[in-house]
C-alpha positions in Angstrom: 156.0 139.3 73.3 156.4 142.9 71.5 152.7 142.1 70.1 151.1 141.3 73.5 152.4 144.3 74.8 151.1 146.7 72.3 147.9 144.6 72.9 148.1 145.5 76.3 149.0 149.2 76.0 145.8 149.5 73.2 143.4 147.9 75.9 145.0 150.0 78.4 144.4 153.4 76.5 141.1 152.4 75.4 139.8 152.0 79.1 141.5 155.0 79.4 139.0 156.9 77.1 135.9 154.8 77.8 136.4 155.2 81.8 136.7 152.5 84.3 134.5 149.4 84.2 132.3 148.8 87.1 133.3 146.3 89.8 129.7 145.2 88.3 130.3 144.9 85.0 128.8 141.6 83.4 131.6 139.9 82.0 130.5 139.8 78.1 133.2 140.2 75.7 132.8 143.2 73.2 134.4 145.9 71.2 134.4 149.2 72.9 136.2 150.5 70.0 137.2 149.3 66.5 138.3 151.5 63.6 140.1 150.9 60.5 142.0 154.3 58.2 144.1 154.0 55.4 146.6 156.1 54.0 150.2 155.6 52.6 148.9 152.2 50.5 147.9 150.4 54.4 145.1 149.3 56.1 145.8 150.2 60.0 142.5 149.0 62.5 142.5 149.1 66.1 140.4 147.6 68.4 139.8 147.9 72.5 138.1 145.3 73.8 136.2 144.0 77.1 135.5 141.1 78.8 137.1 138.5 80.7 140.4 138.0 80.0 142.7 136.3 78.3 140.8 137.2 74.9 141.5 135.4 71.4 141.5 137.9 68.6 141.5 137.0 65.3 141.8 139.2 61.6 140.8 138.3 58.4 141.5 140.8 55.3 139.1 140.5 52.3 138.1 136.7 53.7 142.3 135.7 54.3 142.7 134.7 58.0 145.7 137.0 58.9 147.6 134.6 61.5 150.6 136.7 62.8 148.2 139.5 64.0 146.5 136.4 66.3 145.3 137.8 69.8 146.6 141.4 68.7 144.5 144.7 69.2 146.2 145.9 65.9 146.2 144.8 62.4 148.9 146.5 59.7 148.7 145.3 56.5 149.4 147.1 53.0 146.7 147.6 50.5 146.5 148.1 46.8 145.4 152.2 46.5 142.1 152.2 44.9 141.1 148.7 45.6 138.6 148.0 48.5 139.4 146.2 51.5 137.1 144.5 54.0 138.5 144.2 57.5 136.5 142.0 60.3 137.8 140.6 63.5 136.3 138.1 66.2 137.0 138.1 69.7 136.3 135.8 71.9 136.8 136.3 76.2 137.8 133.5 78.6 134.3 133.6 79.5 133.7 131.9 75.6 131.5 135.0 74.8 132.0 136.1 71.8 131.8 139.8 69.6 132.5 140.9 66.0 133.2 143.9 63.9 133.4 145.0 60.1 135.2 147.8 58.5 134.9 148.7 54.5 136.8 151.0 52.7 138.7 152.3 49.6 142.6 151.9 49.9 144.2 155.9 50.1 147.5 157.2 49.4 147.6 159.7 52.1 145.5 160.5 54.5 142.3 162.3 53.5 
């Protein structure tokens, strides 16, 4: 339940900072955000997405499925500092459209 709301407050805030859809607006799932930053030895990557909901979200970390992040707008995993990580998540809207997204990087220490 904790998850779903956090979920909810990330879509919220990132509607908030992309501006209101249109009473319009085709119903096509997609990212309209998704970053990943590291720091303090963890991978930390946010998403907002759009579409019709309910939406199924899923992780996977360096190929692993990451299962207890499932339909969550957040992922929080540690990371080995100095290793690479690859992030990518899948969405998919009620509507059975579907979008993607990749994130690279180099695990940090501290923020850089």
């Amino acid at each position: 339940m904790r998850r779903r709301t956090l979920a909810a407050l990330v879509l919220l805030a990132g509607g908030l900072f992309t501006g209101a859809p249109s009473a319009f607006a085709s119903s096509t799932a997609g990212l309209s955000y998704f970053d990943c930053d590291t720091g303090a030895a963890l991978v930390v990557c946010s998403a907002a997405v759009d579409g019709t909901p309910p939406f199924s979200i899923r992780w996977t970390v360096n190929g692993a499925p990451q299962p207890f992040f499932n339909d969550s707008a957040v992922l929080r995993v540690g990371c080995v500092v100095g290793r690479p990580f690859d992030v990518q998540i899948a969405v998919v809207d009620a509507a059975g459209t579907s979008a993607t997204g990749r994130e690279r990087g180099v695990c940090r220490r501290i923020q850089e």
